[in-house]
C-alpha positions as CSV (number, residue, x, y, z in Angstrom):
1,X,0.0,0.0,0.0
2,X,1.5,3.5,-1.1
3,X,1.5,6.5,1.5
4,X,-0.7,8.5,-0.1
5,X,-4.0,5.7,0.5
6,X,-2.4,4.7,4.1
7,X,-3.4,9.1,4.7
8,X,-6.7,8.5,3.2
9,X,-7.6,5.6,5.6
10,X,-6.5,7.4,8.7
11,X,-9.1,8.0,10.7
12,X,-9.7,11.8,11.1
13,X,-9.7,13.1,14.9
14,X,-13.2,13.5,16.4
15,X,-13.2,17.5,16.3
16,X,-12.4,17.5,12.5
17,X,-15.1,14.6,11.6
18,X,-18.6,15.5,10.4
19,X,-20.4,16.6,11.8
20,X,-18.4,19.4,13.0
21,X,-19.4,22.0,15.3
22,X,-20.7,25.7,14.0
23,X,-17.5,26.9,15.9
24,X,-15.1,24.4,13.6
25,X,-16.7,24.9,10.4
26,X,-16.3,28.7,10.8
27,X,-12.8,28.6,11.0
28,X,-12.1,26.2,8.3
29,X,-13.9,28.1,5.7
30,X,-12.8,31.7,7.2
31,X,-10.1,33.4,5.6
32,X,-8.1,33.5,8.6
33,X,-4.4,32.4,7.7
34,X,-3.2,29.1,9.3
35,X,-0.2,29.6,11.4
36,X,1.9,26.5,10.5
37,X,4.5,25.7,13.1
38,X,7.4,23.3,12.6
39,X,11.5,22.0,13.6
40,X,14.1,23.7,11.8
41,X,17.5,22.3,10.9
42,X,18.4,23.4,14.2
43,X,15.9,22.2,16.2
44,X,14.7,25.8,16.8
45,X,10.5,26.6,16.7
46,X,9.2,28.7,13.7
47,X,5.8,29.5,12.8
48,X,4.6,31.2,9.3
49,X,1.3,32.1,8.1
50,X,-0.3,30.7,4.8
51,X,-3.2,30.6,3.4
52,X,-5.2,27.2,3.6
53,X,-7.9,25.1,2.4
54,X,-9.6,22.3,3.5
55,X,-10.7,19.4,1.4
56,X,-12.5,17.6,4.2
57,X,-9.6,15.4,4.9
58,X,-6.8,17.4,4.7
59,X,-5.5,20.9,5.2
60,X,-3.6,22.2,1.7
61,X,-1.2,25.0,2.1
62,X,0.9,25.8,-1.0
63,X,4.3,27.7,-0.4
64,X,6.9,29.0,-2.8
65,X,10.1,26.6,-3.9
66,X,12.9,28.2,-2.3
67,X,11.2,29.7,0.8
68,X,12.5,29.0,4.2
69,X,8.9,27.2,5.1
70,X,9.9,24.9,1.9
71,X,13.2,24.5,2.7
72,X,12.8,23.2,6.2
73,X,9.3,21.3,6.1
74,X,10.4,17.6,5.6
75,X,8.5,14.7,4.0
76,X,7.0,12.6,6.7
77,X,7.3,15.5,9.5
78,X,5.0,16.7,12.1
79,X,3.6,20.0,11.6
80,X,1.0,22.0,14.3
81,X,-1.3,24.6,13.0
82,X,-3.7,26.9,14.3
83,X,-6.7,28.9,12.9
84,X,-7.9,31.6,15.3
85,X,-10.1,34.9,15.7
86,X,-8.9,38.0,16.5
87,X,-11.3,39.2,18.5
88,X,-13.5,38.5,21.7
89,X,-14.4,35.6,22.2
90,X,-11.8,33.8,20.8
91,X,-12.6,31.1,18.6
92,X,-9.5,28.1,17.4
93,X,-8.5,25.5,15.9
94,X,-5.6,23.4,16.2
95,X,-4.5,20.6,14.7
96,X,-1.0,18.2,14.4
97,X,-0.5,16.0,11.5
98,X,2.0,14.6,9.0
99,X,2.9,16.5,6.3
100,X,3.4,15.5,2.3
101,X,4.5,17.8,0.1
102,X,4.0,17.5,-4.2
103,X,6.7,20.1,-5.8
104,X,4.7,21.9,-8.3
105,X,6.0,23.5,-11.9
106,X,4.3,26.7,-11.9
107,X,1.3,28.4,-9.0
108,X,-0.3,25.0,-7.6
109,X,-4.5,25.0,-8.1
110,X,-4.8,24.9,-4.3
111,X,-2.7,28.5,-3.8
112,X,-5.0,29.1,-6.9
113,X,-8.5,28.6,-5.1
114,X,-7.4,29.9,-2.3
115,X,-6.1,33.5,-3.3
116,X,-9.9,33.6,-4.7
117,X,-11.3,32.7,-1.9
118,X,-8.8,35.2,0.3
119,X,-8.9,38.2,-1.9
120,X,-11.9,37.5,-4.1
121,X,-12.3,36.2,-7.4
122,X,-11.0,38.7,-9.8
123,X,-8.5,40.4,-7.5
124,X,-6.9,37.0,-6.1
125,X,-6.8,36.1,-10.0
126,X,-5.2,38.7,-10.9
127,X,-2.6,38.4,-8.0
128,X,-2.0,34.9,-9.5
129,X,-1.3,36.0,-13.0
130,X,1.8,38.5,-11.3
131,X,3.0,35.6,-9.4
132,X,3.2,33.0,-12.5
133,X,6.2,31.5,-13.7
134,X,7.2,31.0,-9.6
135,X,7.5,27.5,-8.6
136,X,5.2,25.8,-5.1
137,X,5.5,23.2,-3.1
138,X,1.8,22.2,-2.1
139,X,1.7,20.8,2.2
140,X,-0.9,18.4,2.5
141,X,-1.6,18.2,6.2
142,X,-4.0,15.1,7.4
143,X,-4.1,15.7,10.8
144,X,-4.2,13.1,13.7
145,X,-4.9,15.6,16.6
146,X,-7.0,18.6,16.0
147,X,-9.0,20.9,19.5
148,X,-11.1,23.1,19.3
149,X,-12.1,25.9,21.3
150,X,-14.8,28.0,21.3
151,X,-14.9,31.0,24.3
152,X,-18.6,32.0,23.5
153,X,-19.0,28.6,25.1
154,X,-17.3,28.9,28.1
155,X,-19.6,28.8,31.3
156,X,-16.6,30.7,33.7
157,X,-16.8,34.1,31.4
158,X,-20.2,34.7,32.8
159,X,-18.7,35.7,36.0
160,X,-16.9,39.3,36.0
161,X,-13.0,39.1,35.4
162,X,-12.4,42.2,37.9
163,X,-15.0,43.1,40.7
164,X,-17.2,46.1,40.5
C-alpha cells in the first residue's frame, strides 16, 4: 500500500469529523491564515502564516520553492497549526498532522482557489497572474490531533473578570 492511501484511511480526529461544530466549520472556511508551526534544521520553533484550504480530509497549504517554510518542512514531519479569531471571544483550531508535500512546476491549483477565496475572485486572479512563472511546493496536512475551542461557550466568562 503507497503513502498516499495509508493518509486517506486514517481515521480523522473526532473535532475534525462530520459533523463538526458551528464553531469548527467557521474557521475552516474563514479566511483567517493558518499559522503553520514546525523544527528547523536546528531544532529551533518557527511559525509562518499561509493561506489554507480544507478538502475535508486534509489541510492544503501551497508555499513557494525556495522559501525557508519549503526548505525546512520535511517529508514525513510533524507540523502544528492553528486557525484563530482576533477578537473577543476567541474562537481556534488546532491541529498536528503529518505532512506531504508535491513540488509543483508553476502556481499549484490549491494556492489558486485559495487566493480567490482570500482576496476575491477577480482580485486574487489577478494576484495569480503577477506571481506566474514561480515555482510551489503544495503541504498536504492530514491531521491526527485537532481541538477546538470556542470562548462564547465557556460557562466561567459569565462571572466578571475584575469586581465592580
Amino acid at each position: 500500500m503507497n503513502q498516499r492511501s495509508d493518509r486517506a484511511e486514517m481515521p480523522l480526529p473526532a473535532t475534525l469529523a462530520t459533523p463538526q461544530t458551528r464553531s469548527v466549520q467557521l474557521l475552516l472556511a474563514s479566511r483567517i491564515p493558518a499559522r503553520v508551526a514546525w523544527v528547523d534544521p536546528t531544532d529551533q520553533p518557527r511559525a509562518a502564516p499561509l493561506w489554507f484550504n480544507w478538502t475535508g480530509t486534509e489541510l492544503t497549504m501551497s508555499t513557494f520553492a525556495g522559501s525557508k517554510k519549503a526548505l525546512e518542512i520535511v517529508e514525513g514531519s510533524t507540523v502544528a497549526v492553528t486557525i484563530d479569531t482576533e477578537a473577543f471571544p476567541y474562537r481556534s483550531l488546532g491541529l498536528r498532522g503529518v505532512v506531504a508535500l508535491e513540488p509543483s512546476d508553476g502556481l499549484t491549483d490549491d494556492y489558486r482557489r485559495a487566493a480567490q477565496r482570500y482576496l476575491g475572485e477577480e482580485p486574487g486572479r489577478q494576484w495569480c497572474e503577477r506571481l506566474e512563472g514561480l515555482d510551489q511546493v503544495l503541504l498536504r496536512v492530514r491531521p491526527t490531533t485537532a481541538w477546538a475551542s470556542d470562548m462564547s461557550d465557556a460557562t466561567y466568562l459569565t462571572e466578571p473578570v475584575h469586581p465592580t
